[in-house]
C-alpha positions in Angstrom: -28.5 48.4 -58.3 -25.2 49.6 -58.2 -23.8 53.0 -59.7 -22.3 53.9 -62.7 -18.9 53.9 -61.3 -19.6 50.6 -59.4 -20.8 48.9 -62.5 -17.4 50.2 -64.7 -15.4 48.5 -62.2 -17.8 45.7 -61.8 -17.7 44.9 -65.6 -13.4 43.9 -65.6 -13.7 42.0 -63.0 -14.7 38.4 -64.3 -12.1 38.0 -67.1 -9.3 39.8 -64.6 -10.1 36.9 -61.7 -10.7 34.5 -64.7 -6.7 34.9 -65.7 -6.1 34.1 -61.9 -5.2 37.6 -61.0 -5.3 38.4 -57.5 -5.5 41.7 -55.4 -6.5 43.8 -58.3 -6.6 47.5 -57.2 -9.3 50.1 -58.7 -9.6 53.8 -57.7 -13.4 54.1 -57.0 -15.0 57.6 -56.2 -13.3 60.3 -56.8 -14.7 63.1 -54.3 -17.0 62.7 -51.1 -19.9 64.5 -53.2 -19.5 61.8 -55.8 -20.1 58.7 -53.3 -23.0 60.6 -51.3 -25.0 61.1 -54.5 -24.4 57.6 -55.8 -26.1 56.3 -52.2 -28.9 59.2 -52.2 -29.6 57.5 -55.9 -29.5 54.0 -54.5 -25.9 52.1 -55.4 -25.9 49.1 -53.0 -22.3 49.5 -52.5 -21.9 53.1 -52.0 -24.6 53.4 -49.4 -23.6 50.7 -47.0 -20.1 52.7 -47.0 -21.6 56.0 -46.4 -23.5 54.2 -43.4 -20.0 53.0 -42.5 -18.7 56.5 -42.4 -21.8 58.1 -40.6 -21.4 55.0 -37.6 -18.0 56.1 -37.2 -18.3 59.6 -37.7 -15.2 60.7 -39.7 -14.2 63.9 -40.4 -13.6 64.0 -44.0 -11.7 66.5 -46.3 -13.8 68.2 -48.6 -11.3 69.2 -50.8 -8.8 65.5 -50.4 -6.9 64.2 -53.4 -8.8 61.6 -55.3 -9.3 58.8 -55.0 -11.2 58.4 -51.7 -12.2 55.1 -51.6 -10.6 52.1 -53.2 -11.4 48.9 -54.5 -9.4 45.7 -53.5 -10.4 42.7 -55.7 -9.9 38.6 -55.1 -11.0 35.5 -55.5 -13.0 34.7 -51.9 -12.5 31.5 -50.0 -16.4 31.2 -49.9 -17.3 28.6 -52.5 -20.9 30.0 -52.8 -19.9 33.3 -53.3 -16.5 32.9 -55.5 -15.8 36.7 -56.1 -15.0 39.2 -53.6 -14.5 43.2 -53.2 -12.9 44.9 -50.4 -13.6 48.0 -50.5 -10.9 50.9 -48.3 -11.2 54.7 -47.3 -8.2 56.5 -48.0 -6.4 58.6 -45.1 -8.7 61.7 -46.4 -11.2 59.8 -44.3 -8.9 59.6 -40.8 -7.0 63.1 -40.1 -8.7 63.3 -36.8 -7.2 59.8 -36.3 -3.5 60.2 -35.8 -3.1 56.4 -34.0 -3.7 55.3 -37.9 -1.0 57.1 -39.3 -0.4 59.1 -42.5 -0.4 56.5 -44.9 -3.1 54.4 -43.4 -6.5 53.8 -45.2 -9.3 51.8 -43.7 -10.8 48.9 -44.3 -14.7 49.7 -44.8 -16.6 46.9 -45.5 -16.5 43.5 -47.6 -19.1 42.3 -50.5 -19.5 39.3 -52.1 -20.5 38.6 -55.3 -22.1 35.4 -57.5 -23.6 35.3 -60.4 -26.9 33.8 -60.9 -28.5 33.2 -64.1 -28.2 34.5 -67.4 -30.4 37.5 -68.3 -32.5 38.2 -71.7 -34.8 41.1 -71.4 -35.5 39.7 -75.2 -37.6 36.6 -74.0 -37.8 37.6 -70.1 -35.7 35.5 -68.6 -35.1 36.3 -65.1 -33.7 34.5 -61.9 -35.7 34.0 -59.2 -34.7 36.6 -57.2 -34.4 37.0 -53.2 -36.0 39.9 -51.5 -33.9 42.9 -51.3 -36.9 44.3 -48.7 -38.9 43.2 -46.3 -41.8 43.6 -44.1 -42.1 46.6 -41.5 -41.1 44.8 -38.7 -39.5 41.3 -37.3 -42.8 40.5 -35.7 -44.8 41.1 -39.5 -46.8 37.4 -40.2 -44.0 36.7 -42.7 -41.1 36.6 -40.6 -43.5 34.3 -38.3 -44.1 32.2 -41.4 -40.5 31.8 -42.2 -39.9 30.5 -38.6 -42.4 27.9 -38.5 -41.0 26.5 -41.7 -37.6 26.4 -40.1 -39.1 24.5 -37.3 -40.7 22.2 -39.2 -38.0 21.4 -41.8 -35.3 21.0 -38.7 -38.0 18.8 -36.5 -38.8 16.7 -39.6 -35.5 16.0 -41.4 -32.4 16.6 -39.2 -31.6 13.9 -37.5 -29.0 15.7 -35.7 -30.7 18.6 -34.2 -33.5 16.0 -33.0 -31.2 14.1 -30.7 -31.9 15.1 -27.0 -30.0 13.9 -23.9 -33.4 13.4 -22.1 -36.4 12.8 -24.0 -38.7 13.7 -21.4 -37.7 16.1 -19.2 -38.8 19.0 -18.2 -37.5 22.0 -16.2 -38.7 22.4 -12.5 -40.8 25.5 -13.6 -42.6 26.6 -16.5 -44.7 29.1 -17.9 -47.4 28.2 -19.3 -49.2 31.0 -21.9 -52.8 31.2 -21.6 -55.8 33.6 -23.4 -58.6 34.5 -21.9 -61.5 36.9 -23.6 -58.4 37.7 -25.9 -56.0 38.3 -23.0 -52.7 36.1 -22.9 -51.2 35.6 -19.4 -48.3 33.6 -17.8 -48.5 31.2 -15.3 -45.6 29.9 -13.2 -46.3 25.9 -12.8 -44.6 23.7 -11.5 -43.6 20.3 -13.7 -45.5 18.4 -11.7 -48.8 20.4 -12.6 -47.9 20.2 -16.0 -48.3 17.4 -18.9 -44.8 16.8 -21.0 -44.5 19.1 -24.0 -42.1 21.1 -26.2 -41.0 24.4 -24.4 -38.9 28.0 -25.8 -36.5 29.0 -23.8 -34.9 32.7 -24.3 -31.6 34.3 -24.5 -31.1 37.8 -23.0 -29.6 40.7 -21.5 -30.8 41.3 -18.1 -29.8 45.0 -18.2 -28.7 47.3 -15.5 -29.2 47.0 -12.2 -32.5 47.9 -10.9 -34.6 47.0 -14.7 -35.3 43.9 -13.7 -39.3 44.5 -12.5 -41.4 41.7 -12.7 -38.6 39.2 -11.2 -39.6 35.6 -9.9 -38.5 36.1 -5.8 -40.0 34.8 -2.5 -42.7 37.7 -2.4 -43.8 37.5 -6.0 -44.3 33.4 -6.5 -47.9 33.8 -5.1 -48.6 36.6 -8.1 -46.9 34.8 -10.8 -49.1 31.7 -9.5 -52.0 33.2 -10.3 -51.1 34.6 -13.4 -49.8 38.2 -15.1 -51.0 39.8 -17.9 -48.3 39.4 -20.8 -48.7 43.4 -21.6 -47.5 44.1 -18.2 -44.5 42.1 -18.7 -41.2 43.9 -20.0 -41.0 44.0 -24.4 -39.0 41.7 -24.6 -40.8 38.9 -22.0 -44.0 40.1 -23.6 -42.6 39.7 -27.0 -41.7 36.2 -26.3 -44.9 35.4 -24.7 -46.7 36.4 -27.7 -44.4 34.6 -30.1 -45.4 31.2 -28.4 -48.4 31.4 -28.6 -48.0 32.4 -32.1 -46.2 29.7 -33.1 -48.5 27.3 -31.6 -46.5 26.7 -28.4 -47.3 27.0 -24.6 -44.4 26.5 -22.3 -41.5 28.7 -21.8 -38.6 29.0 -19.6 -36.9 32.3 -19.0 -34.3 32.4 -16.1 -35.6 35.6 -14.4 -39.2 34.4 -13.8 -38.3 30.5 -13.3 -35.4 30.7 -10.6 -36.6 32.8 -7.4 -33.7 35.2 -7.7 -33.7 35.7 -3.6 -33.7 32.2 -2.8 -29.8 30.9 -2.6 -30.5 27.3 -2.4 -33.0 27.5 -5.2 -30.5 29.8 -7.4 -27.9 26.6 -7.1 -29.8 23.9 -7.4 -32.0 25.5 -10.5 -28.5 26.8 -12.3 -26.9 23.5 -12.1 -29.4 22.4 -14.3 -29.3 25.2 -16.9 -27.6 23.6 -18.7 -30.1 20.8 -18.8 -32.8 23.5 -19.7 -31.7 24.6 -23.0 -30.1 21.4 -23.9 -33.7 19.6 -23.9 -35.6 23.1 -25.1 -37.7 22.7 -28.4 -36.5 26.2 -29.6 -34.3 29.0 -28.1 -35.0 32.6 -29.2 -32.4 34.8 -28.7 -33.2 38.8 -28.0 -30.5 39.6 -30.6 -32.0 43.6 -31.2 -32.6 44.0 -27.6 -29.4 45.1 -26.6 -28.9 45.4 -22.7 -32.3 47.2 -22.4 -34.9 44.5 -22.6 -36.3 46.9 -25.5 -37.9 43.7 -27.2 -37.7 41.0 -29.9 -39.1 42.6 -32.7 -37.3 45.3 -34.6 -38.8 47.9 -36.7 -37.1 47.5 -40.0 -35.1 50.8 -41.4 -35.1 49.9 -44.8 -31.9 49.0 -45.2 -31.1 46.2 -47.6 -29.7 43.3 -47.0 -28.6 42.4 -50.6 -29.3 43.4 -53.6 -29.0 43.0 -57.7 -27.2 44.1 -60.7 -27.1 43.3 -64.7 -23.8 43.4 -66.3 -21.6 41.9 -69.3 -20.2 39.0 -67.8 -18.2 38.0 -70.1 -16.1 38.6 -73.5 -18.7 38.0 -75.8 -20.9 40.5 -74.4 -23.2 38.1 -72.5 -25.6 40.1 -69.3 -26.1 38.4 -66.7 -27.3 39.1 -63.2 -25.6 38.9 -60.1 -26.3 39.0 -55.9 -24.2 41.3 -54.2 -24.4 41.6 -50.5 -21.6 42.1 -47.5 -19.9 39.5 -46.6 -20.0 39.4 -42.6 -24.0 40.0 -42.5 -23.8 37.0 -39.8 -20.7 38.8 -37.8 -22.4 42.0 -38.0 -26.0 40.8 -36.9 -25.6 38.0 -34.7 -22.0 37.8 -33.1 -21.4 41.2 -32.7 -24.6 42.0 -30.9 -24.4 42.8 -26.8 -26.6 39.4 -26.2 -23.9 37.1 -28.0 -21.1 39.3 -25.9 -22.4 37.3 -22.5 -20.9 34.3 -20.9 -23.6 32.7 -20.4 -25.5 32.9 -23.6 -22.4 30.9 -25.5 -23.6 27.8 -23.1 -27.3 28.5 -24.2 -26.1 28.6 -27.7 -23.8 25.6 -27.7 -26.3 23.7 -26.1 -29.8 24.2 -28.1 -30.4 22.5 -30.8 -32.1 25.2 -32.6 -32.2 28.7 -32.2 -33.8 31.9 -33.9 -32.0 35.2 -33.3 -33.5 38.1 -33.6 -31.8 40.5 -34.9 -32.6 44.1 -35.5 -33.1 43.9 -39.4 -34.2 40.1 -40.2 -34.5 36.6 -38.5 -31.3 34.4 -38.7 -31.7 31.0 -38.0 -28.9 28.4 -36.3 -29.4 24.6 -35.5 -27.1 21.8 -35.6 -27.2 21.8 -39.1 -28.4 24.5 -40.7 -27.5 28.5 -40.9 -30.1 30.7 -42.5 -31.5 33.9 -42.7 -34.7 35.3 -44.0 -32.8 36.9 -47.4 -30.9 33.2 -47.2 -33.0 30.9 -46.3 -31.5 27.8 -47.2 -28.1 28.5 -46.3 -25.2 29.6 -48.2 -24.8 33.1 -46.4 -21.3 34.4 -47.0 -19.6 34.0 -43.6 -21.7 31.0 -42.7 -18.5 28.7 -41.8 -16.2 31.8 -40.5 -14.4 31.3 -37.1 -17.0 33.4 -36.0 -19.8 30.4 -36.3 -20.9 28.4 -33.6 -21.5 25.2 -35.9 -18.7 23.1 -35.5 -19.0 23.2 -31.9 -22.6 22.8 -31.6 -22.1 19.7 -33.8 -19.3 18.5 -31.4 -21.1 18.9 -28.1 -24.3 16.9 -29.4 -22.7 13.8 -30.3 -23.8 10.6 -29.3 -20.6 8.7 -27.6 -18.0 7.7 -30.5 -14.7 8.6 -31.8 -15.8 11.9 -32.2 -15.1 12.3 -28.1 -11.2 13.3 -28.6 -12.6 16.4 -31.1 -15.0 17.3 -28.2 -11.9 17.8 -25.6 -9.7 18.9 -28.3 -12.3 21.6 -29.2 -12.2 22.9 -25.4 -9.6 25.4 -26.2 -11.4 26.5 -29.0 -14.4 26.6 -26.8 -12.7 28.5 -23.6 -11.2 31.1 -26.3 -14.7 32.3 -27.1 -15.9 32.3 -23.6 -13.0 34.1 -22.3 -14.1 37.2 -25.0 -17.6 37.4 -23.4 -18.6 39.2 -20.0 -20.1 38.1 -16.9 -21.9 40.4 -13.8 -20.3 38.3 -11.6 -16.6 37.1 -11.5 -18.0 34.1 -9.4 -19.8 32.6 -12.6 -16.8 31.6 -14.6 -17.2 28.0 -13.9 -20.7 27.8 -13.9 -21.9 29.8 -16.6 -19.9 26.4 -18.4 -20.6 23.7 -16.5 -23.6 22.6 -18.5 -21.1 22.3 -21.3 -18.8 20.7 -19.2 -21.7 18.4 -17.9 -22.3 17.2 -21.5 -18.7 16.3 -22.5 -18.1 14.3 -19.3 -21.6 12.7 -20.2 -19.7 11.3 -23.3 -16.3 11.1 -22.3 -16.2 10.4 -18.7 -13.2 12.1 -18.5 -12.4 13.9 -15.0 -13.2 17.5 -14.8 -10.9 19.9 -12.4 -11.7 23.5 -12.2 -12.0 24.2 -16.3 -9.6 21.5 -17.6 -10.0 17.9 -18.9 -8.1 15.1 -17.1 -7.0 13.3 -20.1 -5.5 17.1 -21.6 -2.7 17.2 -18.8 -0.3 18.2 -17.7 -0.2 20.1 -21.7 -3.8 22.2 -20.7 -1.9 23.6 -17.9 0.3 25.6 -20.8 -3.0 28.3 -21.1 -1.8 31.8 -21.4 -3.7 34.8 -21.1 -3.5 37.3 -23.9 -2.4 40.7 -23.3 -2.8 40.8 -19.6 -3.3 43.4 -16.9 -3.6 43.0 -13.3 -5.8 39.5 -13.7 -6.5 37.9 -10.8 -10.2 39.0 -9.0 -10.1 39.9 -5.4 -12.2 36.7 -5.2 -11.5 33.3 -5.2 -12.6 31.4 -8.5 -10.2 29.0 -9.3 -6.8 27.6 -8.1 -3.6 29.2 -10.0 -3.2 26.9 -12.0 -7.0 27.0 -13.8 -7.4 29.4 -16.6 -10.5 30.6 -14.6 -8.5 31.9 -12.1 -7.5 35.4 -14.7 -9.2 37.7 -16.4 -8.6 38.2 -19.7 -8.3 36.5 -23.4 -6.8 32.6 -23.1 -5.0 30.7 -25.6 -4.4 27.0 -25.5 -1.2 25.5 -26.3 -2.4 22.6 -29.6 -1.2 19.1 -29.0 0.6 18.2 -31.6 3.9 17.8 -32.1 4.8 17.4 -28.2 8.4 15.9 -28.5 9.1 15.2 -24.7 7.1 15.3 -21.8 8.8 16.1 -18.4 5.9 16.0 -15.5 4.0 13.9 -14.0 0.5 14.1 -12.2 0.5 12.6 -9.1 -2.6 14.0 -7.6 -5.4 16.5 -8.7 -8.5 17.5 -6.3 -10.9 20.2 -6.3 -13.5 21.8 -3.5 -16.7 22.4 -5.1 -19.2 25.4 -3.2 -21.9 23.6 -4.8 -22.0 19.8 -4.1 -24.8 19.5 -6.5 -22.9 21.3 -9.7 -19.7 19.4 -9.8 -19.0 21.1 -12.8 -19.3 24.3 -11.2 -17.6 26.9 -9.0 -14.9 25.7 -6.7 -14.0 27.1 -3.2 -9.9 25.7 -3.1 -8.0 22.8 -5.3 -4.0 22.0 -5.8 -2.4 20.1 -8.1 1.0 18.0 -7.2 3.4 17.2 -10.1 6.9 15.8 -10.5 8.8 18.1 -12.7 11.9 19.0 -13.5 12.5 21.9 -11.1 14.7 25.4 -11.7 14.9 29.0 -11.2 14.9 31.8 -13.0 15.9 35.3 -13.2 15.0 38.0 -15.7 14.8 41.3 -16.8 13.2 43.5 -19.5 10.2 45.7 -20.4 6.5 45.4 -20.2 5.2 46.7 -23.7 1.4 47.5 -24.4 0.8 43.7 -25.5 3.7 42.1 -24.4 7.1 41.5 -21.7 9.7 41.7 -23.8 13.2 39.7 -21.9 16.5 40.6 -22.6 18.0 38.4 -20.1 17.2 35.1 -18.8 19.1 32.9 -16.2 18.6 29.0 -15.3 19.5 27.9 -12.5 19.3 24.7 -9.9 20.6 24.2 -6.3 24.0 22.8 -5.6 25.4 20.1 -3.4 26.5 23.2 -0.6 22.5 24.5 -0.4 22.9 27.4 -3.0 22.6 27.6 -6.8 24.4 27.3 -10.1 23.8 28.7 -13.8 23.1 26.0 -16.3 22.0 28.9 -19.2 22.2 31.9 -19.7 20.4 33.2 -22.6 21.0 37.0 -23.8 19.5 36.5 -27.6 15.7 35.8 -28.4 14.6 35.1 -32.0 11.8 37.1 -33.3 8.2 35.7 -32.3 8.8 33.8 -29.8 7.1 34.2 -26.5 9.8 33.7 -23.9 8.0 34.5 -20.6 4.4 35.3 -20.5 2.5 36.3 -17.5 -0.7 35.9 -15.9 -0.9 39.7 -14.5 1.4 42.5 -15.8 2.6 42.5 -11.6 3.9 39.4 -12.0 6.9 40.8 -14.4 7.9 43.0 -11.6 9.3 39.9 -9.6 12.6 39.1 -11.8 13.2 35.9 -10.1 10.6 33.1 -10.1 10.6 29.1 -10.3 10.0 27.1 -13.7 8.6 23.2 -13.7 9.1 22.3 -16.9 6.6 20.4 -18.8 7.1 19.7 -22.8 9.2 20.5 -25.2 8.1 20.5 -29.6 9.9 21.8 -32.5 9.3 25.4 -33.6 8.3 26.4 -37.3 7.3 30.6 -37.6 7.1 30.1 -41.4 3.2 31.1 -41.1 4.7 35.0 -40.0 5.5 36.9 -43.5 9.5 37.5 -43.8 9.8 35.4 -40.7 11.7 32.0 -40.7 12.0 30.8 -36.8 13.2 26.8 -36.2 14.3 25.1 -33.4 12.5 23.8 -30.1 10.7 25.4 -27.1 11.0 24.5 -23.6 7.8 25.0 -22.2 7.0 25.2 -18.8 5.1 27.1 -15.7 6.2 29.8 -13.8 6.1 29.6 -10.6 6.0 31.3 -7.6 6.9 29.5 -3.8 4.3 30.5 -1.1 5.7 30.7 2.6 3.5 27.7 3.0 6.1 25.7 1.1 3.3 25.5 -2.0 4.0 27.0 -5.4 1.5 29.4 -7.3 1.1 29.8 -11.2 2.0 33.1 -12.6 2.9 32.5 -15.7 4.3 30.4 -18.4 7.7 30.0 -20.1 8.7 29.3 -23.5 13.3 29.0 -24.0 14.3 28.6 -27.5 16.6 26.1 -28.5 18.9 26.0 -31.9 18.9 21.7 -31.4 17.1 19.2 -29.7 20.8 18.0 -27.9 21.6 21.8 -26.5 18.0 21.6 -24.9 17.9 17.9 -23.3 21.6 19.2 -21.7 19.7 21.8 -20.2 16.6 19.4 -19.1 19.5 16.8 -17.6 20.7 19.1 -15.4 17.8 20.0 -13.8 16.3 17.5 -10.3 13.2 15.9 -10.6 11.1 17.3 -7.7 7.3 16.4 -6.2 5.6 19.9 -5.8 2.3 21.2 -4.9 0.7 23.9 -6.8 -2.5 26.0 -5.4 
């Protein structure tokens, strides 16, 4: 239901989108009192924002000027759900949150709206309606149900969640669920000891240090041999026990009690094949609620709802109708935003199933190859279903048979590495491998040469990564050559391929060292790259910023005929938006003086930036810093703006041709 000042707004909204209107304002509730009591009285709307408020715990204004929230009306990119309502705090909300500034409002949530069917309380016609409520918990019979008929609708009918790289293979270990005089237990076995058959796999947080009882190591194989009592198990372990065997399965894999976590050899030969594991899995269930506790799968329900419904005149000749409401990111907010989805390693798992439920800590959600559902949704069309935040595409990518389709696989990799780079990892040393099952998989259908986290065929353009906003990046390990985005911390962006006007180095030779020889997709203990580039110097100066360094002066050079050096450019100006020099570490910056191999040049075109018209061509090229071992190391990458093509390729001419080594 919504309230009455809801439903007042509500009711202009068709014919005001109808005249394709867009970014229609309303003042909505007038005092805090006003939008507490139409939540206590149970206005969808009104109470997911007061739940907004409470998680962020503003200090309000009891006595603010009106209006104190606000309505922003639009048409929504979301073909299923056409109409969309943002709804905004005003500053009453943030004056204990001076970073905002006075004018600011903020943004508070997002619903969407559809309308379903016509309703006639005169001959009771009704939709069919969705559940707005549910069962007590994620574990109630129902939610069971709901899974098995995911299961066997994706099993049965899509043909692309049912093709598997190996059709019978099986991890090295399993556990196998067993009952005995009502009892279920685990059992480690062996593949060997075991018959082929479908197997769960699980997707976790391991939690903090010292949590992780009941591990698989050298002293406890005998025990879990034998066999341990699922209630002795952790929640969520138990949970997952108890939800195969429910669902009329047998076999799991779960990385804590199938690797012996005190074994090194065993830890590197069972992790190169991880990848393997989840790829060939019949079903991955993801500990979505369980946050970094291991507090279990199943999630007692608060009562929150996830959608809800409303009558109102829909149109100008006073037809009623009834409509869904519900917010628009319920995917963002359940699935991607949860701490399990925030680990490296689970994006591989995710990629790599072909079907997964995640629980999260008010409903189900499903995700295969082909198919994103929820229990209030479950045949699709949620709201944010194809948002950037989605894994789909990729999945879809990364499970295709060898075709055309291969060049979308490596031209996804940037897209790919730009969601791994958000997530976290324990240990620095897992960059490469908690991705080389991924990796695995795309040279499996590309046979394309994999170095340290880039594609063969993708350079010398890949080697253009930048990290976003950096700070002191590089680990006091070694994970990666320089010139491998794995060898930062931080956020990395992908230069796109299109475009590319003039290419101005070579690759003469590319070789990695792996510390694994049986993960070759996997971490590395040294690798160098030699080009032939164009070869110059430069020096600089200017200010590191919060997000970025901004130049103000920039010299080229090259060496002369008598051993020193001579300016070719000098550049003093730098149109807006353009990212001149950007470094791997903030340190870096400190340097002023550095060496650039160039490597590509393409037009520019900043019409996408509102009031912003930027056109010309960037040189792009790396940054580079000479080692006293005569070798060159990657901090960086540069970007010089050029008014015409001519004033740049004078530059490029100028500069020798030079084989170098990078490490």
């Amino acid at each position: 239901m919504l309230c009455h000042v809801c439903e007042a707004i509500f009711s202009k909204v068709p014919d005001l989108l109808e005249l394709n209107s867009k970014y229609i304002e309303f003042d909505h509730h007038s005092s805090h009192a006003s939008l507490h009591s139409s939540a206590t009285n149970g206005c969808y709307i009104c109470s997911k924002i007061v739940e907004f408020i409470a998680a962020k715990d503003f200090r309000t204004d009891l006595h603010s000027v009106p209006p104190v929230t606000i309505w922003h009306v639009d048409r929504s990119h979301r073909k299923a759900w056409p109409t969309a309502i943002n709804v905004w705090l005003s500053n009453h909300y943030i004056l204990d949150r001076p970073q905002y500034g006075p004018d600011a409002g903020i943004y508070a949530n997002e619903f969407c709206f559809r309308h379903v069917v016509p309703h006639d309380p005169s001959d009771g016609s009704e939709a069919r309606l969705r559940p707005t409520a549910f069962w007590d918990s994620t574990g109630s019979a129902e939610t069971i149900s709901q899974i098995v008929g995911w299961l066997e609708r994706c099993t049965v009918h899509h043909d692309l969640c049912n093709l598997r790289p190996e059709t019978a293979w099986m991890p090295s270990r399993l556990l196998e669920v067993t009952e005995e005089s009502g009892i279920l237990s685990v059992h480690l076995r062996d593949r060997s000891q075991l018959q082929f058959g479908p197997y769960i796999t699980l997707s976790h947080c391991w939690g903090t240090t010292g949590t992780q009882n009941l591990q698989l190591t050298t002293k406890s194989l005998k025990s879990f041999q034998d066999g341990v009592a699922v209630s002795t198990l952790r929640p969520t372990f138990r949970d997952l026990a108890n939800m195969a065997w429910r669902l009329g399965l047998r076999l799991m894999w779960v990385d804590c009690m199938c690797i012996v976590q005190d074994d090194d050899q065993d830890w590197k030969r069972e992790s190169a094949l991880m990848g393997k594991v989840y790829a060939n899995s019949w079903l991955n269930v993801s500990a979505t609620a369980a946050g970094i506790d291991c507090s279990g799968l199943f999630a007692s329900r608060n009562g929150s709802r996830p959608m809800d419904y409303f009558h109102t005149q829909y149109d100008k000749y006073g037809e009623t109708a009834t409509w869904e409401v519900t917010t628009s990111e319920i995917w963002f907010d359940e699935v991607e935003d949860a701490a399990v989805n925030q680990r490296a390693w689970v994006l591989q798992e995710r990629i790599l199933s072909p079907r997964i439920v995640h629980m999260s800590k008010s409903m189900a959600f499903w995700e295969c190859r082909t198919l994103q559902a929820s229990e209030v949704f479950p045949d699709g069309d949620l709201p944010d279903e194809e948002s950037l935040n989605n894994y789909g595409q990729l999945k879809r990518l990364y499970c295709q048979s060898r075709s055309a389709d291969v060049y979308d696989v490596r031209d996804n990799w940037g897209l790919l590495l730009f969601r791994y780079t958000m997530c976290g990892l324990t240990f620095e040393t897992d960059r490469l491998i908690a991705l080389s099952g991924i990796a695995s998989e795309i040279y499996n259908r590309t046979r394309c040469d994999y170095v340290a986290g880039l594609w063969s065929s993708q350079l010398p353009v890949d080697l253009l990564w930048r990290v976003d906003n950096p700070g002191p990046t590089r680990s006091e390990f070694y994970i990666a050559p320089s010139w491998s985005w794995a060898s930062v911390k931080g956020l990395i962006w992908f230069s796109r391929q299109v475009n590319v006007c003039g290419l101005y180095t070579q690759i003469l030779r590319c070789e990695t060292s792996l510390a694994n020889a049986a993960d070759k997709y996997g971490q590395v203990t040294g690798g160098e790259i030699e080009l032939r580039a164009s070869i110059g110097s430069l020096d600089w100066s200017g200010v590191q910023d919060k997000i970025m360094y901004k130049v103000e002066n920039l010299t080229i050079s090259v060496p002369d005929e008598s051993g020193g050096t001579y300016r070719i450019r000098e550049i003093s100006s730098f149109p807006v938006m353009t990212d001149t020099l950007t470094f791997d570490g903030t340190e870096y910056a400190e340097l002023h003086t550095a060496y650039v191999a160039l490597v590509l040049h393409k037009p520019e075109d900043h019409r996408f930036y509102r009031d912003v018209e930027t056109y010309g061509y960037s040189l792009k090229g790396l940054i580079l810093n000479r080692l006293p071992c005569k070798r060159y190391m990657r901090i960086g990458v540069a970007g010089l703006h050029y008014d015409t093509e001519q004033e740049l390729e004078d530059v490029v001419s100028k500069m020798p041709k030079q084989d170098i080594t990078i490490i």
